[in-house]
N, C-alpha and C positions, 0 to 999 in steps of 0.2 A: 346477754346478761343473765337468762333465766340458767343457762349452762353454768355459767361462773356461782349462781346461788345453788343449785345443785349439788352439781361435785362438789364446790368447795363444802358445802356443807355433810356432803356422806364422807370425806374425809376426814372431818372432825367428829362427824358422828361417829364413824368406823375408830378412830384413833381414843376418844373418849371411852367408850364400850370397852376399847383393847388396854388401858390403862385400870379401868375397873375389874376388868376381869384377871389382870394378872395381880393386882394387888386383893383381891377377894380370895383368890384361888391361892395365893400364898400362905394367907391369914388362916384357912381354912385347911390345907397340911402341913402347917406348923401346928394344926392344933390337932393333926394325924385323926382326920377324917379320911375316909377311902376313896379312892379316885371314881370308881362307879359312882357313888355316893356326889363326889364334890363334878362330878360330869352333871349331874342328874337337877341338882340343886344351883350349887355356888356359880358355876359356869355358863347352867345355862342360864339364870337369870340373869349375870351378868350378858351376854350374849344376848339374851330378849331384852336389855335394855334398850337399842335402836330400835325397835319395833315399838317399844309401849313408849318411848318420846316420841317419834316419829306420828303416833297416832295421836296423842294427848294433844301436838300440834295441830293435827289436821282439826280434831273437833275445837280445836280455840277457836279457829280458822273459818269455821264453818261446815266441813267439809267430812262428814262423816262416812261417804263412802269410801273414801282412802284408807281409813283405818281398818272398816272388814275387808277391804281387798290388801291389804296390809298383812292383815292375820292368814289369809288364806294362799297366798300368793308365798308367802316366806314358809309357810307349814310345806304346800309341795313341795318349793324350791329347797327346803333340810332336808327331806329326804332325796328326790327328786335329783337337785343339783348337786350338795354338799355330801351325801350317801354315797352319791353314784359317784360322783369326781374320785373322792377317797378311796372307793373299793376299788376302783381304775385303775387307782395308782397303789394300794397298798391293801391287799384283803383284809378287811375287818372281821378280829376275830371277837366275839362275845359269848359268853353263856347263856344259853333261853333260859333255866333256871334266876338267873338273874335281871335279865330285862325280862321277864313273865309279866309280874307285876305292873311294872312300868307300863308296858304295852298298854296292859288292856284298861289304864288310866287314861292312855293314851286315845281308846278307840272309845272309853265314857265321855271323857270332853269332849272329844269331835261331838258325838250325838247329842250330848247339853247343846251344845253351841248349834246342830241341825236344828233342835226342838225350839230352841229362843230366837230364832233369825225366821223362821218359815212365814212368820208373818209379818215379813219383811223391817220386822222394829226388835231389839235389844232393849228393853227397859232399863230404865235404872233399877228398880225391885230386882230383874233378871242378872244386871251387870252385878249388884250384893251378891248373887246367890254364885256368880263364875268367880269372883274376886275371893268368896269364904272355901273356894275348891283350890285354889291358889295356895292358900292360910294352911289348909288342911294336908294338902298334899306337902307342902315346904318342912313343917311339923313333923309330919313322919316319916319323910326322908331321917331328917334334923337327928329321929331318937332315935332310928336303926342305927345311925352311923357309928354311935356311942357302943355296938356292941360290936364292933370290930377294928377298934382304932388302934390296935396293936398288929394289924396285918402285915406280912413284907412286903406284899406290893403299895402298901401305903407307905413303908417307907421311904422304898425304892421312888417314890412319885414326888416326893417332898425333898430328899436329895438332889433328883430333878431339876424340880422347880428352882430352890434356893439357887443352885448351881448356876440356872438362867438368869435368875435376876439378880446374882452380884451381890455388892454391897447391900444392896436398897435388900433384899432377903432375910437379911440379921436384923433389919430396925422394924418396930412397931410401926413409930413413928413416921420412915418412909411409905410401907404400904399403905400407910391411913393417907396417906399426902397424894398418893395415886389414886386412889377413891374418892378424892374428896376433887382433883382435875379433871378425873372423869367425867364425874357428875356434870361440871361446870361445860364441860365439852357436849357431852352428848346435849344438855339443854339450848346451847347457841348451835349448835350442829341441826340440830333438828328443827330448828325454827328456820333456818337458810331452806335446808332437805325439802321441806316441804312448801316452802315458796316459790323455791323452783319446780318443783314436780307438780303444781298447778297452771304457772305460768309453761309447761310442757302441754300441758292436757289444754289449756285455753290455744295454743302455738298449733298445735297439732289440729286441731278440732276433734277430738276424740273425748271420752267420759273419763272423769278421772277416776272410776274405779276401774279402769281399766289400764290407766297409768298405778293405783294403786298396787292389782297384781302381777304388776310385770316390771314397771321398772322402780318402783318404790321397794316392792318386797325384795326385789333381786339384790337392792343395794342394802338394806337391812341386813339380808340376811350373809351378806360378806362374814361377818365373824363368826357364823359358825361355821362357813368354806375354809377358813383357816384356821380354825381353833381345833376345826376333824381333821382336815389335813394334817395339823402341826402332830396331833395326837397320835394317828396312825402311822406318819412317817416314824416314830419313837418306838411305834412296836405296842401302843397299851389302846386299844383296841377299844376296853370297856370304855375309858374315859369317852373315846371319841363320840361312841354311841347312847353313852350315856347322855352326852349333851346335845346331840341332836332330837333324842325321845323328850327329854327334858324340856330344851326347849320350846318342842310342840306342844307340850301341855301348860307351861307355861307362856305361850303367845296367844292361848283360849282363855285359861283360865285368869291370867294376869293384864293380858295387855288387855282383852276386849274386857275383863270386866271391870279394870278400873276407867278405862273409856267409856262405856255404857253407864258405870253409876255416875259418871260428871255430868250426865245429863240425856242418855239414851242415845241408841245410833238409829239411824233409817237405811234401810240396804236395800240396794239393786235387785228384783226381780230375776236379775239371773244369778245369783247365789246361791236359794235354795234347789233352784233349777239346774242349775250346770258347775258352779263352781266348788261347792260344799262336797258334791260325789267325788272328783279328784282328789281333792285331800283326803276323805275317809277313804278313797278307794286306795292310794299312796302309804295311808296307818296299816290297812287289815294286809294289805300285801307284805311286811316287810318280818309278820309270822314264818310263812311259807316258806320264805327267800332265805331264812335262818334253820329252819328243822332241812331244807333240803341241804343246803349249804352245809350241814352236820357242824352249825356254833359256827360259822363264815359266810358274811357278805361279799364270797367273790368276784373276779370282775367280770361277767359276765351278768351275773345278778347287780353287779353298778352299771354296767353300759346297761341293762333294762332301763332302768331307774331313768339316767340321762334322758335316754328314751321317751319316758312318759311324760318327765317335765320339758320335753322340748313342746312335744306334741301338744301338750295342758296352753303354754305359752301361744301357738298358734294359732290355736282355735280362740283362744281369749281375746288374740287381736283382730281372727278373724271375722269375730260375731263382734268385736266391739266399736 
């Protein structure tokens, strides 16, 4: 049964998440924002949706080491899994002039997020202050975009798009209707998601944060395995990496801080210790992998990656 609440449930999560983010993502180059831009923002928060329900659950639930092993476990596993699969199959091309930025937004939240957990508690006071980096960063994605909404590759992305989704493309009215099942999915998804992923960790005898970074995040982090997949097989490189950087910042600064200000989290002892340095170690690597790569994530630089999140995974069950 605990299987049946599971699956069944990251399949409606997954399927949720994937009805929100294609009616966001549509809304969003119809309105000829740039695909970097709608990777970075609209995609990935749609895409960090299964994480920040997933964990809004777990703290209903009680259960708040699921939610930082949540966060930190899907953070590897974007770049990690969904990075490395992609470059495997399809070099991602990007500009470092472009993700620059991003990045080292990217490598501020991780160290917020070191500095607030060290002592082993997220405050609520601490989750405001990750939830207003959230606000801030979404913001100025938001007003960059406004100065380039005449690109071609933004239109070329919004042809795309429309082109995939048909009918439903031309109507407001339909993509407000996929937004609004999403929602309803990802909230009944994620309340199954996580009652199974307890009833795993109680089955197993093992710690649920360690069901949390292994197969909680793994399954979370499905839509951005294929939302980068879908991306790179297209040939637009940026969006793909857009939304996995994106994401990352958004899974610290969104999902942990609206979980921490409902009422603070308590984290495992091996967080600060062992798990927080793979992610940050996963963020500052993926500079290098891009200046040597000359603006390409080859695949060699993705089989790394696999690599590291195979290795992150092992040790995690091994010490847990």
């Amino acid at each position: 049964m605990m299987w049946l609440w599971f699956l069944g449930g990251l399949v409606i999560l997954v399927v949720g998440g994937e009805f929100l983010v294609q009616g966001a993502s549509a809304l969003a180059l119809k309105a000829n924002i740039p695909p970097l831009l709608v990777g970075l923002t609209v995609v990935a928060f749609g895409t960090s949706t299964p994480e920040l329900f997933a964990s809004l659950q777990a703290m209903a639930a009680g259960d708040g080491s699921i939610a930082i092993g949540n966060v930190l476990g899907s953070n590897v596993a974007n770049l990690g899994l969904a990075l490395g699969l992609t470059a495997m199959v399809s070099p991602v091309a990007v500009k470092w002039a472009d993700l620059k930025m991003h990045w080292w937004v990217m490598i501020g939240a991780s160290l917020v997020f070191l500095a607030s957990v060290w002592d082993l508690v997220i405050s609520p006071r601490e989750g405001v202050v990750l939830f207003t980096g959230a606000l801030l960063y979404l913001g100025g994605q938001l007003l960059r975009a406004r100065r380039h909404a005449d690109s071609a590759q933004t239109q070329e992305a919004v042809e795309d798009m429309m082109e995939d989704m048909g009918d439903a493309g031309k109507s407001y009215g339909l993509l407000a209707g996929l937004l609004g099942l999403g929602c309803v999915g990802l909230y009944f998804g994620s309340e199954a998601f996580i009652r199974g992923a307890q009833d795993i960790a109680l089955s197993w005898g093992i710690s649920t944060h360690v069901v949390g970074v292994t197969v909680v995040a793994f399954g979370t982090s499905v839509p951005e395995i294929v939302a980068s997949l879908t991306a790179a097989l297209r040939g637009n490189g940026p969006l793909s990496m857009g939304n996995l950087v994106g994401s990352n910042i958004l899974n610290i600064f969104l999902v942990l801080g609206a979980t921490a200000s409902a009422g603070g989290i308590e984290a495992s002892p091996v967080v600060p210790d062992h798990d927080i340095w793979w992610m940050l170690g996963a963020a500052l690597l993926l500079a290098p992998m891009v200046w040597l790569g000359k603006g390409q994530i080859g695949r060699i630089a993705g089989g790394l990656y696999a690599v590291i999140y195979s290795a992150y995974v092992w040790l995690v069950v091994l010490h847990g």
